[in-house]
matplotlib code that plots the C-alpha trace (Angstrom):
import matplotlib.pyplot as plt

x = [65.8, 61.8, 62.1, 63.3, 60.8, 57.8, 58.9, 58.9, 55.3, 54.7, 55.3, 54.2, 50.6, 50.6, 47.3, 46.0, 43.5, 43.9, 41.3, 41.4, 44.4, 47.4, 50.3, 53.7, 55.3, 58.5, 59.3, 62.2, 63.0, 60.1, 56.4, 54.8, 51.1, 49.4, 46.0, 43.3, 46.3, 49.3, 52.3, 54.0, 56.1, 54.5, 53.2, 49.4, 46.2, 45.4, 42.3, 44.7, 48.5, 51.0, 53.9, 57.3, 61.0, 61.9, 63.6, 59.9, 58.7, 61.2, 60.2, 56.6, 56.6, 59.1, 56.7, 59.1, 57.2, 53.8, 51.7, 49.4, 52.4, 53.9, 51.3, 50.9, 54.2, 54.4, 56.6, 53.8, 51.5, 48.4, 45.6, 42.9, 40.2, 41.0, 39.3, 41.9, 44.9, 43.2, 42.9, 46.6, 47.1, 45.2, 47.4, 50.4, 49.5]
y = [-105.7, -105.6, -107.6, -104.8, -102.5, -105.1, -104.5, -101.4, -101.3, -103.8, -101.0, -98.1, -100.4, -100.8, -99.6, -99.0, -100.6, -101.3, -103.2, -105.0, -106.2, -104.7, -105.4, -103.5, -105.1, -104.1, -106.0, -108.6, -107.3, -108.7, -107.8, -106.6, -107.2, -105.7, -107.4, -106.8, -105.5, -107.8, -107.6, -110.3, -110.7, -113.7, -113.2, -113.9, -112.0, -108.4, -106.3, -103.2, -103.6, -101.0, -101.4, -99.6, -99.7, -100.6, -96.8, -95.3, -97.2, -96.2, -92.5, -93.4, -94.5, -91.8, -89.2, -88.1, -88.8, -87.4, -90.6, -88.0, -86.7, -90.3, -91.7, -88.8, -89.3, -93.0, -94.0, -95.7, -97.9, -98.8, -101.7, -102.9, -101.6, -97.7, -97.4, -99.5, -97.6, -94.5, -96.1, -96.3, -92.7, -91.5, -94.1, -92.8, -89.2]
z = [-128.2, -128.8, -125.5, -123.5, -125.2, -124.5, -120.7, -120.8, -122.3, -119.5, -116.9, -118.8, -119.0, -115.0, -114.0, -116.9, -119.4, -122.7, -124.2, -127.6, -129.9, -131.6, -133.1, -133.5, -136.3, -136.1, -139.5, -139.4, -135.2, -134.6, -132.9, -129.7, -129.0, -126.5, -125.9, -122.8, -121.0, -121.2, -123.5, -125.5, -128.2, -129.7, -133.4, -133.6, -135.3, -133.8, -134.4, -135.5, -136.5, -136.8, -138.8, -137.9, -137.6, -134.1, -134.1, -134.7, -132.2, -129.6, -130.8, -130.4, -126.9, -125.2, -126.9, -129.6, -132.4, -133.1, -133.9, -136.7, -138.0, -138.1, -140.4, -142.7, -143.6, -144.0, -141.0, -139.7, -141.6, -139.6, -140.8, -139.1, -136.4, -136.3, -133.0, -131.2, -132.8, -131.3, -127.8, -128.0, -129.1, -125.8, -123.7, -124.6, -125.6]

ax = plt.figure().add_subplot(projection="3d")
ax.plot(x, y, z, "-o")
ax.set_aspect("equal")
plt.show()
């Protein structure tokens, strides 16, 4: 499943830059990481991680879940460089 959503990213990404690391951790499902602009869904260290049921995430990317509203109330856990989470917040906003 998380590798149908990490090729979606993969499109979604076309063109665009993304520059740094993070992770989705989607828990037991598994993890994306975006890094300099590619996808995969092999677990390694990130700058920033998010973690997320794979539902949330789903949410997140087709723009039905406010990534602020998200956090505040503890669907999303974020760690890490804050910077590089708000990179992703003006990617997908």
């Amino acid at each position: 499943m998380l590798e149908d959503i990490a090729g979606d990213i993969r499109k979604g990404l076309d063109g665009k830059r993304f520059n740094g690391s993070l992770k989705f951790d989607c828990g037991d499902d598994g993890v994306i990481i975006l890094e300099d602009g590619h996808v995969a869904t092999d677990d390694q260290p990130t700058d920033c991680t998010l973690r997320l049921s794979t539902d949330n995430l789903k949410k997140l990317l087709r723009g039905q879940l406010n990534p602020m509203t998200a956090v505040m109330m503890g669907k999303i856990k974020i760690s890490g460089d804050m910077a590089v989470a708000m990179k992703l917040g003006k990617l997908i906003g």
